[in-house]
LUMTI-731296 format. One line per 10 residues: number of its first residue (from 1); for each residue z, x negated, y of C-alpha. Coordinates in steps of 0.02 Angstrom, whole numbers, plus 32768, in hexadecimal, padded with zeros to 4 digits. Layout:
NUM	Z/X/Y | ...
***
This chain:
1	8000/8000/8000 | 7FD0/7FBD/80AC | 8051/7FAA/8128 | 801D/8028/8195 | 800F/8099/80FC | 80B1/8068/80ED | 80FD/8094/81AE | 80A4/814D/8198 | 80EE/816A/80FC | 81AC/813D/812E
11	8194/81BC/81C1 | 8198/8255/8128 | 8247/81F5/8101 | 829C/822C/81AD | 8337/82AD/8195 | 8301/8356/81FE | 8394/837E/826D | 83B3/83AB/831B | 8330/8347/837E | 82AF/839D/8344
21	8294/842E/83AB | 826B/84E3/8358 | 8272/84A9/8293 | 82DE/8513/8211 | 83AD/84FE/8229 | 83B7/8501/818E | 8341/8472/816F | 83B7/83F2/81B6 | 83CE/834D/8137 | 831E/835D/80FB
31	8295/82E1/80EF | 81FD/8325/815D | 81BD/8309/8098 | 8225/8372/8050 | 820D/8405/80CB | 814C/83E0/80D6 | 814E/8404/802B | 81A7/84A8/802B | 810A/84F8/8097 | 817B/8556/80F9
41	8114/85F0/8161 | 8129/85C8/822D | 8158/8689/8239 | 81D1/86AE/81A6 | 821A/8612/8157 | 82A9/85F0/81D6 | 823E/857F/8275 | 82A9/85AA/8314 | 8250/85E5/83B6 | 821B/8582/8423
51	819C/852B/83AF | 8104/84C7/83BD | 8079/84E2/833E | 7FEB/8479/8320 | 7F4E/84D4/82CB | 7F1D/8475/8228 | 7E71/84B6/8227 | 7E49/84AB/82DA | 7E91/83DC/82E4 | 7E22/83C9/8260
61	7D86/8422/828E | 7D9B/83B1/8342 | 7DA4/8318/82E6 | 7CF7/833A/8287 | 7CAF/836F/8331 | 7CD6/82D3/838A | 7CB5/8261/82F1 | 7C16/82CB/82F5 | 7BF1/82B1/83BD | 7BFD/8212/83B4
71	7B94/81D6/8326 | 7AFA/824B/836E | 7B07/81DE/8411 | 7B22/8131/83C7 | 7BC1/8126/840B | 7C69/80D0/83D9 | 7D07/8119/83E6 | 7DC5/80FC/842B | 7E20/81A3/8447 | 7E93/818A/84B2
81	7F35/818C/8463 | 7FB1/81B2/84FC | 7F7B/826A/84DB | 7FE4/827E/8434 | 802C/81D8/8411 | 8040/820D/8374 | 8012/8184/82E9 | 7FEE/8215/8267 | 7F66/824A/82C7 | 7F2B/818C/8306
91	7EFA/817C/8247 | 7EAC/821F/8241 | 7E31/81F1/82DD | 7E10/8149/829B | 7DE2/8192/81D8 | 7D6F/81FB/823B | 7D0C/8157/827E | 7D6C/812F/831D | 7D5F/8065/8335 | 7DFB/8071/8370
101	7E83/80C1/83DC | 7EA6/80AD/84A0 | 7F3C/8097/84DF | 7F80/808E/85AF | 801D/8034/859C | 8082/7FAD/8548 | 80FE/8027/84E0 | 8080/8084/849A | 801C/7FE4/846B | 80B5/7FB9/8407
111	80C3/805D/83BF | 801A/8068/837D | 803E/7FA8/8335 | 80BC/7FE1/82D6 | 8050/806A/826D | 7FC1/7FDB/8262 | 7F42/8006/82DF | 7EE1/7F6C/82D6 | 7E5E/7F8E/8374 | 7EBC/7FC6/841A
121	7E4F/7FEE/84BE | 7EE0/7FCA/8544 | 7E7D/8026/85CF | 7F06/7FEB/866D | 7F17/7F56/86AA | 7FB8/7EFE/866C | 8014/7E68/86C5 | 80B1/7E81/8681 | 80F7/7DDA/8628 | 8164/7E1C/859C
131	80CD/7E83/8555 | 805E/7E04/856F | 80B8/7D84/8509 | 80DC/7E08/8479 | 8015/7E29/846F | 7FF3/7D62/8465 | 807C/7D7E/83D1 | 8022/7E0C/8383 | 7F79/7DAA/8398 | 7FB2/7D1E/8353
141	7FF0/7D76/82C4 | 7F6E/7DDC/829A | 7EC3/7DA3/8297 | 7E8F/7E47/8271 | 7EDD/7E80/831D | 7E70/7EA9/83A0 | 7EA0/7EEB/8441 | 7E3E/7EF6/84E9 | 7E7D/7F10/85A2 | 7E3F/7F3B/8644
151	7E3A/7EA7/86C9 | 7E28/7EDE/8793 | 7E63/7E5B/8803 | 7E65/7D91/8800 | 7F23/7DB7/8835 | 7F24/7E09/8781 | 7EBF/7D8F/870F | 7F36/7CF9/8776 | 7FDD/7D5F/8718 | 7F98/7D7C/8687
161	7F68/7CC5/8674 | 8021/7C90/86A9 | 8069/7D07/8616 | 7FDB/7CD3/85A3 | 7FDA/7C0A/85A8 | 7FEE/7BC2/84FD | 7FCF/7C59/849F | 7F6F/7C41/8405 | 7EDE/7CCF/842D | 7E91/7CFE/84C1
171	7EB2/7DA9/84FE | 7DFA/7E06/8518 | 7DCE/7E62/85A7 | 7D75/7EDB/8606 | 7D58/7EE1/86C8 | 7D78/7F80/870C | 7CF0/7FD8/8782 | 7D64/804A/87F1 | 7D1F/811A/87F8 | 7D1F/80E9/88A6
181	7D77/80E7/8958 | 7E1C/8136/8950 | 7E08/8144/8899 | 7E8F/810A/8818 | 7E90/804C/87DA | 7DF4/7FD4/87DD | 7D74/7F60/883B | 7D2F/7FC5/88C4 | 7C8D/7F3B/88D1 | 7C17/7EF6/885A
191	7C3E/7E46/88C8 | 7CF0/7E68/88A1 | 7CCD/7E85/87ED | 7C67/7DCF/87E9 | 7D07/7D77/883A | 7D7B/7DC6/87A8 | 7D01/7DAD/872C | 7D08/7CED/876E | 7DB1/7CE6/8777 | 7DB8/7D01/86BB
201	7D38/7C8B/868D | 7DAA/7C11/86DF | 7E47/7C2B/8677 | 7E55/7BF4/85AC | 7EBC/7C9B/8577 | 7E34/7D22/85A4 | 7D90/7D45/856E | 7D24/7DB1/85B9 | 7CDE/7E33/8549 | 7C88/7ED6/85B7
211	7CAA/7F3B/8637 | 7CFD/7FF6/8646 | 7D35/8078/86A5 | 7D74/8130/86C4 | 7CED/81A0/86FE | 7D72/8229/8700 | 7DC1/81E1/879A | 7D03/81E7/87FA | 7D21/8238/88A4 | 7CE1/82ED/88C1
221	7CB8/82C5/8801 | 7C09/8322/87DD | 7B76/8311/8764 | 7B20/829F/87D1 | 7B90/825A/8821 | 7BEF/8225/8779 | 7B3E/81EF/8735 | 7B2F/8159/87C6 | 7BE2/8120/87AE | 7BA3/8109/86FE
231	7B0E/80C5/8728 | 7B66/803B/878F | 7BD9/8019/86F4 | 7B46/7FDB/8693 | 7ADC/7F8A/870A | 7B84/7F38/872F | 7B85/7F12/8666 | 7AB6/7ED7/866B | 7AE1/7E60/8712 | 7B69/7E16/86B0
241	7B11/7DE8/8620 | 7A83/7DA9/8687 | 7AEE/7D2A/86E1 | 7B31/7CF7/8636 | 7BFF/7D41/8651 | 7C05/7D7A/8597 | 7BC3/7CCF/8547 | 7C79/7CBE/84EC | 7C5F/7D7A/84AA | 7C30/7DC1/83FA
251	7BF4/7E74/843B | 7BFC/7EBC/84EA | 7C66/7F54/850A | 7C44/7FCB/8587 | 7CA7/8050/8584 | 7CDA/80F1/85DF | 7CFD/81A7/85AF | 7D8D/821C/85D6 | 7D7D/82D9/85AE | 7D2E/832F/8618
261	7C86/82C6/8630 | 7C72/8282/858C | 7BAC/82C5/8594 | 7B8C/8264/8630 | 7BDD/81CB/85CD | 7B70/81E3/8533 | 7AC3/8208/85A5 | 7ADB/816C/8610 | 7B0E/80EC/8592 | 7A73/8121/8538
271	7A1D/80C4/85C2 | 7A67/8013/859A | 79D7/7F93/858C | 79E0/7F0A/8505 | 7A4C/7E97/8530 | 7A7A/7DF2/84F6 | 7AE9/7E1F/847A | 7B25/7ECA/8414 | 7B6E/7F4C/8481 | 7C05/7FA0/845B
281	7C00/8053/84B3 | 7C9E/8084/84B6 | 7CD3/8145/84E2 | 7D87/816F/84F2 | 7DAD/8213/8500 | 7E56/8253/84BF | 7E80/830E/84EB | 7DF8/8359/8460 | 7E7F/8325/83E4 | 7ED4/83B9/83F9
291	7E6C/8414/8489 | 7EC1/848F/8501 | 7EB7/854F/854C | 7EA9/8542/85F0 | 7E82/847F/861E | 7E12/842F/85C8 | 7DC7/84E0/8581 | 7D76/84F9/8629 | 7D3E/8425/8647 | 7D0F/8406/8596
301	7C4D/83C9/8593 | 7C2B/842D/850B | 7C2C/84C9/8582 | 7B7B/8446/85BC | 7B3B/844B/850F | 7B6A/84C4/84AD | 7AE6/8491/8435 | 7B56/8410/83FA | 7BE5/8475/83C3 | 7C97/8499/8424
311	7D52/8476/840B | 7DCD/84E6/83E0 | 7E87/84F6/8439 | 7EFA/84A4/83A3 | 7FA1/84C5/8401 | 8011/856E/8403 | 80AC/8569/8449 | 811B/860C/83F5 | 8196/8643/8462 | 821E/86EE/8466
321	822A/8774/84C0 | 82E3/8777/84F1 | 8300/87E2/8585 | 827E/8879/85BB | 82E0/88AC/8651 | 825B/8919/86AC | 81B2/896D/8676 | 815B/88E6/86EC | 81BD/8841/86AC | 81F5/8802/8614
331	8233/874B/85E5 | 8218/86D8/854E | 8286/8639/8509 | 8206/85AD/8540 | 821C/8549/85DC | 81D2/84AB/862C | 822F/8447/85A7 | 81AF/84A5/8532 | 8109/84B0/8573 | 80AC/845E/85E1
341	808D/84A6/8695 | 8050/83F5/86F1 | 7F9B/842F/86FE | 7FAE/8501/86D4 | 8018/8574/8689 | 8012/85B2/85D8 | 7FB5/8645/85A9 | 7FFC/86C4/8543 | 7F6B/86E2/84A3 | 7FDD/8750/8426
351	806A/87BC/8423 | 80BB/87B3/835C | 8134/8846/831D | 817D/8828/827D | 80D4/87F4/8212 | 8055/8830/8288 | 8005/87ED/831D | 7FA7/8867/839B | 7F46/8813/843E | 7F9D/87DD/84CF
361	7F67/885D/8555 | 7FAF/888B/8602 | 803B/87F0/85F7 | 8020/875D/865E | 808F/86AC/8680 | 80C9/86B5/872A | 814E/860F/872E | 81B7/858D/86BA | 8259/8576/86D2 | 82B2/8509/8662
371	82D2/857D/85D3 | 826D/8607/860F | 81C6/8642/8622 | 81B9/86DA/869D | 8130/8773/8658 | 80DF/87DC/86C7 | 80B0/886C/865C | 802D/8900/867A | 8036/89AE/864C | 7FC7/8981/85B7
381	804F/88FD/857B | 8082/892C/84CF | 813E/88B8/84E3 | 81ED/88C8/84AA | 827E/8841/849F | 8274/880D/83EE | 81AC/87D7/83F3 | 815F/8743/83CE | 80F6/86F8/844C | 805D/8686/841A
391	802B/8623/84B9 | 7F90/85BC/84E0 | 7FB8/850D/8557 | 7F60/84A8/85BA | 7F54/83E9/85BD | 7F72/8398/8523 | 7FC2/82F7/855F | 8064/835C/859E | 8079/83D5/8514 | 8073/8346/8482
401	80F1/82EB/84F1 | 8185/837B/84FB | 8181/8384/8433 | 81C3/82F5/83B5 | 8193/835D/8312 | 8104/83CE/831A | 80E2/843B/8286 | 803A/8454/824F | 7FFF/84F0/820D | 7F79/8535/81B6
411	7F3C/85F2/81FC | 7FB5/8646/818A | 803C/85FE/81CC | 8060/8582/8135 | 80AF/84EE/818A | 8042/8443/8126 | 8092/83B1/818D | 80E0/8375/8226 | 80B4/8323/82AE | 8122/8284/82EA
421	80FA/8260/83A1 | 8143/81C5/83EF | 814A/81CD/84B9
***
């Protein structure tokens, strides 16, 4: 058994008790093994409200898609794993063909180390010393290890190289082309981008292996103007390679691809010329792991191209009805330490009595508190204190991060596994 065979399978030998939010009382001193084997029903076997369900059917039909998406358009593919940080699903996405998984910060580059993720797209920059010198560990322990990282100032490549000196590997990576002014991190110029790509050059402990970027962070972000910024990236990639900046390089990455213009990614890097060497094109979107409601539901490419399929919402959220103190308000168990509100509120989808379900009409979120979520309810609502509530959230990133142990469920309820998240 590998070792990160090995890390999975100790994470069925942790004892259910009360961290875990919304599993069975009576479950307590159980492996997540034991009760995974039980096949307990979300809706009758014991699961406390609040809960957060993942659909089995609906993670896996989005990992086929994706795997799908990105073969069609010769791409390669890092999810990004801040959405779930859950190692369960890193080896899901990377048995589906991802190359490998990206990352944004040093904990949860350690995290995915641990469960043996051997290729890590770091997509920040990172001058921080201590993580720097554990990487030069891990690279010089591993030569099966591979991990890239964003480079955008001299200022950065000059503290990386302090942190770095004497390390057995060099650390490869990518300059970053920033979306542009008043955007989020990277070189505003292509000048800029030569005098960081020279600053590397100059130092022993980096290599210089592509260029990347976010095209999510393009300002007034719109088909064409998300189609330049891209353009830019690789004729940033082509000058480079002209002028000889990757000669100490295997392939070339260029990379870019967050979830909501992953089309645009896939139509522009289509346009890369031959270059010197093999180029790596390297997508990274994250949030189709799981999809949303609200969110990503109304970005989502797909909604461009139908033709090539569309994700499905994996999340529900089941909350109670516990107080229904007026025909025009009623109030369930689930609060802001439940479901994520950062980007919209949750949408109520089903109403659940005993064993059935009947649509969700005339009742609407209105706030969070902590513990609460506050109905507005129609004349049409069809409510009472007691009901199960199934709700549909938005933005994946925040929901996977308010949950340690997510169940997931097939459509019947049957509960097949759980979900470890580490945030």
């Amino acid at each position: 058994m590998s070792s990160s065979t090995e890390a999975l399978a100790r994470l069925a030998t942790e004892r259910v008790d009360h961290r875990f939010k919304g599993l069975p009382p009576d479950a307590d001193g159980l492996t997540v093994a034991e009760l995974a084997a039980q096949r307990r029903n979300l809706f009758t076997d014991g699961f406390a409200t609040p809960v957060l369900a993942l659909s089995a059917e609906r993670l896996e039909h989005n990992l086929k898609l994706m795997e799908t998406y990105a073969t069609r358009h010769g791409l390669a593919f890092a999810p990004h794993g801040k959405t779930s940080m859950a190692p369960q699903l890193f080896r899901r996405q990377i048995e589906h063909g991802a190359w490998g998984i990206t990352l944004a910060v040093p904990h949860q580059v350690r995290a995915a180390r641990a469960f043996g993720v051997e290729r890590i797209f770091l997509a920040n920059e990172l001058v921080d010393a201590p993580a720097l010198r554990w990487i030069a560990a891990e690279l010089a322990a591993d030569p099966d290890f591979r991990l890239v990282c964003y480079v955008d100032s001299v200022r950065g490549v000059e503290l990386m190289d302090a942190a770095l000196r004497g390390s057995v590997r060099p650390v490869d990576v990518v300059v970053e082309l920033g979306a542009g002014e008043g955007a989020r991190t990277g070189v505003r110029t292509e000048a800029e981008c030569a005098a960081v790509a020279d600053a590397v050059a100059a130092v022993p402990t980096l290599r210089l292996v592509g260029v990347a970027g976010y095209e999510g962070e393009v300002p007034r972000a719109d088909p064409a103007r998300v189609h330049a910024w891209l353009r830019r990236l690789v004729a940033l990639a082509v000058d480079f390679d002209k002028a000889g900046r990757f000669a100490d390089a295997d392939e070339i990455i260029v990379s870019a691809g967050g979830s909501a213009w992953f089309d645009a990614v896939a139509d522009v890097l289509t346009e890369i010329p031959e270059l010197s060497l093999p180029v790596l094109k390297l997508l990274r979107s994250g949030a189709y792991v799981s999809h949303d409601d609200v969110h990503y539901r109304r970005l989502t490419p797909f909604n461009r191209v139908p033709e090539e399929g569309a994700l499905e919402p994996a999340f529900r959220l089941w909350a109670q009805i516990v107080s229904r103190p007026s025909p025009e308000q009623a109030f369930a168990n689930a609060g802001k330490r439940d479901a994520a509100y950062d980007l919209d509120l949750p949408v109520v989808r089903v109403v659940r009595r005993g064993e059935a379900e009947h649509p969700a009409a005339g009742i609407e979120v209105t706030a969070l508190s902590d513990q609460h979520l506050w109905l507005r309810t129609g004349p049409e609502a069809d409510l009472e204190v007691g009901d199960w509530i199934g709700l549909g959230l938005s933005h994946p990133c925040t929901s996977f991060d308010k949950w340690q142990l997510i169940p997931l469920a097939e459509a019947d309820g049957t509960v097949v596994d759980y979900i470890r998240t580490f945030f």
